[in-house]
N, C-alpha and C positions, 0 to 999 in steps of 0.2 A: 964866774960866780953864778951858782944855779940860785933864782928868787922864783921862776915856778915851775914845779917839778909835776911831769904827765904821770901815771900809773897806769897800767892796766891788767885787767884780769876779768874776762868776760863770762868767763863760764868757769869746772860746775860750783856746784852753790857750795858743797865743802872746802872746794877750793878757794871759794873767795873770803869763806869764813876764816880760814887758816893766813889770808892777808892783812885780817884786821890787827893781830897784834902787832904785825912789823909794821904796819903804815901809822898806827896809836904809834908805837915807841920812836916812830920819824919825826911823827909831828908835837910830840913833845920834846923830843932832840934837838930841834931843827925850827923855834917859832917863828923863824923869820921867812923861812921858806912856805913859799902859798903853794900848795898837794892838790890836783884834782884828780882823783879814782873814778876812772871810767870803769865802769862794770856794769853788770846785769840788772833791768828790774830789780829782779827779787834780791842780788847782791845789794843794791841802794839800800835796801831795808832794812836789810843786819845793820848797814852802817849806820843807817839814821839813827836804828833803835838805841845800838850798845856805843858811838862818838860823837851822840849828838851838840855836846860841848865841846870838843873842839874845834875850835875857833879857826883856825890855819886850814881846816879839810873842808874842800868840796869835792861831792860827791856828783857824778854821771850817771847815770843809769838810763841803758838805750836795750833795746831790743835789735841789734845789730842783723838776724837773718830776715829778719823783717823790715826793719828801715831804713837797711846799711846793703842790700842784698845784691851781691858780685860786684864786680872789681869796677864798674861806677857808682856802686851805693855806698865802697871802701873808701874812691877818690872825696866825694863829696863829706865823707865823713872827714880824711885827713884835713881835707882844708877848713872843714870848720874848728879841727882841732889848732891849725894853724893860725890860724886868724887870733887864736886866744895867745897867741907870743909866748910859748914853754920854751924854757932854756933847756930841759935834757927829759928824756924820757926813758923809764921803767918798766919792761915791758917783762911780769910776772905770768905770763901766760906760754907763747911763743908756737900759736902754730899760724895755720897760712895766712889767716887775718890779721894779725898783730904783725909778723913777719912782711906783711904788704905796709904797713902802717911806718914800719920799723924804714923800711929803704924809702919810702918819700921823705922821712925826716931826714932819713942820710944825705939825701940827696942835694938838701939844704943846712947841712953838715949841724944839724940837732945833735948834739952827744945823748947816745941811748947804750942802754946794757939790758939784755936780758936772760932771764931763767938758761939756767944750766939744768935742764930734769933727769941727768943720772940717766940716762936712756940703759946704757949699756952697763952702769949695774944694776939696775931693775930688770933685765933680761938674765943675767947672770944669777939673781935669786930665784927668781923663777924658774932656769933648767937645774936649780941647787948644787950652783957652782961658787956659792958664795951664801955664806950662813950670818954672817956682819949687822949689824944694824947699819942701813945706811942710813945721809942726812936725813933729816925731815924736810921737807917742801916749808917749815916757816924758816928753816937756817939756809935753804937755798933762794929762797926770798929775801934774807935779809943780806944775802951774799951781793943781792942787782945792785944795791943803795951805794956797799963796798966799791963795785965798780963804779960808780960814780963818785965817788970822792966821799961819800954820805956814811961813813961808819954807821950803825944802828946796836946799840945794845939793848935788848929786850926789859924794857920795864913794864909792860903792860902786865894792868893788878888786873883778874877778872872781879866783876862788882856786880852783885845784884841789881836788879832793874828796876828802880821805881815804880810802885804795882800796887793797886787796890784790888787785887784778886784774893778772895777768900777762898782759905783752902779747905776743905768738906773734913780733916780730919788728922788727927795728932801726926801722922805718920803718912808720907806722901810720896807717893810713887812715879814717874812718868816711865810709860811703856814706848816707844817708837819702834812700829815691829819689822819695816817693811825699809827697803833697798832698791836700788834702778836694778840690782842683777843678783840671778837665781842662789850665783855663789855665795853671796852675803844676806842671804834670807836665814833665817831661824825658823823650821818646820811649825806651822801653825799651832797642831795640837802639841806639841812640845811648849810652844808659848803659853799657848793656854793651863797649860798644866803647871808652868811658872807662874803666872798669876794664880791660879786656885793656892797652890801652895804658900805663896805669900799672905795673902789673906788668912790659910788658916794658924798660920804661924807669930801673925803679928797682930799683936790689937790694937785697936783703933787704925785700921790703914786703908787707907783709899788707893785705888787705881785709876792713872791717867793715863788715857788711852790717846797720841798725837802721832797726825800723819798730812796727809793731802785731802783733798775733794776728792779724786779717784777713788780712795781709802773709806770714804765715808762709810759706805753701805756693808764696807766688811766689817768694818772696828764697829758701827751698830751692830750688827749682829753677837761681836764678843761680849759689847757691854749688859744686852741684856740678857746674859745669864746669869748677872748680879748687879743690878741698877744699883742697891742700894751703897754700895762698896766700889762699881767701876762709873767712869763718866768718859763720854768720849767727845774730844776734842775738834777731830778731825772735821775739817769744811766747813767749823763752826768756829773757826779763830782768824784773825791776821797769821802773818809770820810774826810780827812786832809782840802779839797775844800770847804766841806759843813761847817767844823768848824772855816773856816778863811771867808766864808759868813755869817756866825750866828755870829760873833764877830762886823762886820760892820752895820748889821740890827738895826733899832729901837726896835724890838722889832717880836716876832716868837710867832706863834700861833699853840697848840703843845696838844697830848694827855697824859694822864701817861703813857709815853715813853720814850726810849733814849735819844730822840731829846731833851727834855725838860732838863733833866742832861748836855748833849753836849753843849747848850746853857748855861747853869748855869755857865759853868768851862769858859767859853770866857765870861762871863759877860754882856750875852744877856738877856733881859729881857722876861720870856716868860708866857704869860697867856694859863694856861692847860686848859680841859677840862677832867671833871671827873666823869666817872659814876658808874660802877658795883665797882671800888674803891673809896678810899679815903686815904684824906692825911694823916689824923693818921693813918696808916697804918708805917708811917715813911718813906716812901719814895716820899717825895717832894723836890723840887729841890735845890740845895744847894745855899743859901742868897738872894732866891724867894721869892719876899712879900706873904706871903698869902692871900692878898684881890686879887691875880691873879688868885687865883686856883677857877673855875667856877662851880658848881655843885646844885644839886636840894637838899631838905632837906626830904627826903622820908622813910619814915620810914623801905623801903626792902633795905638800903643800906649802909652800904656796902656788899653786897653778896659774896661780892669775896676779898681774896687778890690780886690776877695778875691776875682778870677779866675775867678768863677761866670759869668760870661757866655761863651755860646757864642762861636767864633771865625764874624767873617762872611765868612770866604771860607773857614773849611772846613776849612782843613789844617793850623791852631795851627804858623803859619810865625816865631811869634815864639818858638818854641822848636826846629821842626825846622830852622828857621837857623843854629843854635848846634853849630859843629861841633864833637865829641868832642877836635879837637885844641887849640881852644882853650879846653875845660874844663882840658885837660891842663896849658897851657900855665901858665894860671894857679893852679893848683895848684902847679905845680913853682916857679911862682917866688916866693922869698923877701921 
C-alpha cells in the first residue's frame, strides 16, 4: 500500500507545467496518499502559484546540476530522498539522472515506473512516416500512476489566480514572443506587425509583452513604439506575476513554449504558433482548442521534436509563412 509517493520531473519548465494537472487530479484521487514532486526551482513555483491548497503535495525544488552535481552529488541526493521513507516512486522524466535515482531505489526494491516518451514514434513523425496524433506527454504521465496501481482520471478545472493586478484596458492581450530554439521563433517584425495590427483593429486594447530578464531589453524596445497601448512585463515580474497576469488576460499569444502550458494551467486561452514543431508531437497545451494552434501544412514539417534542429533550406519558412493576418485572424475569432 503506497502512503508516500516520490515524483519527479526536473526539467524543462513546459514539461513540468504539463505534470501539474496529472499530479492535482492524483492528489485529489488519492487524499490519503502524501505526494512530494521533486522538480526545479522554477518548477516549485508553478506549483506553489496554481496547488497551493493542496493539502497532501509537497513540493521539492532543488537545482540538481548545481547541488546534485555527478554521480556523488546523485548518491547524496538518493539518500536524502531515502531517509524521507517513500513507498513507490514516479519517475516523469527518465533520463540519466532520474534513471541513477530509479536503480538505487530498485535496489532496495522501491516499486517505481517510469515515463514511456514515445521515442520511436516521435522519430517516426519527424522522418513522416507516421501522420497520427500521438499521446500527449500529460496521458503518458498519467500512464506512470497506472503502473503503479494509481489509476488517475483527469479532473483538473484550470482556475484563475487570485490577483490584484489592474489591467490598463477593456481588451487584454498577452504577447510571449520568444522560445529556447530558432525553430519555434515567430520572425520579429512579423510579431511586430501582429501587434500593430491588433491595436489597430480593436478598441480599447492593451498589449502585454512577457518573457525572461534575458528578454528585457528587446520587448523594451518593442514596447516603446507604443507605451501608451503596450507594457512590457519582462524582468519585471516573478514567474508567480506572470501567472496571475496570464490568468486575467483574454487571451496570450504564445510559441511552443512554457508560456503556452503556464497559460493553459490558469485557464488562459492561448493561440500558439508552430513551426519546426507540431502538435502531434503531443505536447499542446492542456484543454487548448486546437483550431488555436497556427501553423503552415508543408511537407519538411515537423523537422523537429523541440525545434533545435537547424532549418534545411535556411530561411525557417514554416514560420515566415505565417502571415501576421492570420495570427490576427485567429485571435480575433471567438
Amino acid at each position: 500500500m503506497i502512503q508516500k509517493l516520490l515524483v519527479i520531473r526536473l526539467s524543462a519548465l513546459g514539461d513540468i507545467a504539463m505534470t501539474v494537472p496529472v499530479v492535482a487530479s492524483l492528489c485529489r484521487q488519492y487524499p490519503d496518499i502524501e505526494v512530494t514532486m521533486l522538480t526545479s526551482r522554477m518548477g516549485e513555483k508553478i506549483y506553489r502559484a496554481v496547488l497551493a491548497d493542496v493539502t497532501n503535495l509537497r513540493v521539492k525544488g532543488i537545482d540538481v546540476k548545481r547541488d546534485y552535481h555527478g554521480i556523488g552529488g546523485l548518491n547524496r541526493l538518493y539518500h536524502e530522498l531515502k531517509a524521507e521513507g517513500f513507498d513507490a516512486v514516479a519517475d516523469l522524466h527518465d533520463v540519466l539522472r532520474t534513471k541513477w535515482l530509479n536503480l538505487r531505489f530498485s535496489l532496495h526494491r522501491t516499486p517505481k515506473a517510469h515515463i514511456d516518451k514515445g521515442r520511436a514514434d516521435k522519430k517516426a513523425l519527424v522522418a513522416h512516416k507516421c501522420q497520427e496524433q500521438l499521446k500527449t506527454s500529460i496521458e503518458r504521465y498519467r500512464e506512470v500512476f497506472g503502473q503503479l496501481g494509481l489509476p488517475v482520471t483527469l479532473d483538473f478545472e484550470p482556475q484563475p489566480l487570485a490577483s490584484d493586478v489592474t489591467l490598463a484596458a477593456t481588451n487584454n492581450i498577452g504577447i510571449a514572443p520568444f522560445a529556447q530554439h530558432r525553430g519555434k521563433i515567430y520572425p520579429k517584425e512579423q510579431m511586430l506587425r501582429v501587434i500593430a495590427l491588433l491595436i489597430s483593429r480593436v478598441a480599447d486594447l492593451h498589449i502585454y509583452l512577457l518573457g525572461g530578464p534575458d528578454e528585457q531589453a528587446e520587448l523594451d524596445a518593442w514596447a516603446e513604439r507604443n507605451p501608451s497601448r503596450i507594457t512590457n512585463t519582462a524582468g519585471r515580474q516573478t514567474l508567480a506575476d506572470d501567472l496571475r497576469l496570464m490568468s486575467r488576460l483574454d487571451c496570450i499569444i504564445s510559441m511552443d513554449s512554457a508560456n503556452m502550458h503556464m497559460a493553459s494551467l490558469v485557464g488562459c486561452r492561448a493561440v500558439s504558433i508552430w513551426g519546426a514543431t507540431d502538435v502531434r508531437a503531443g505536447f499542446f497545451g492542456y484543454r487548448q482548442r486546437p483550431e488555436d494552434a497556427v501553423s503552415l501544412p508543408l511537407e519538411c514539417r515537423p523537422c523537429s521534436i523541440y525545434g533545435n534542429k537547424p532549418c534545411k533550406f535556411g530561411d525557417y519558412r514554416c514560420m515566415t509563412g505565417i502571415s501576421p493576418e492570420i495570427v490576427v485572424e485567429r485571435v480575433l475569432s471567438k
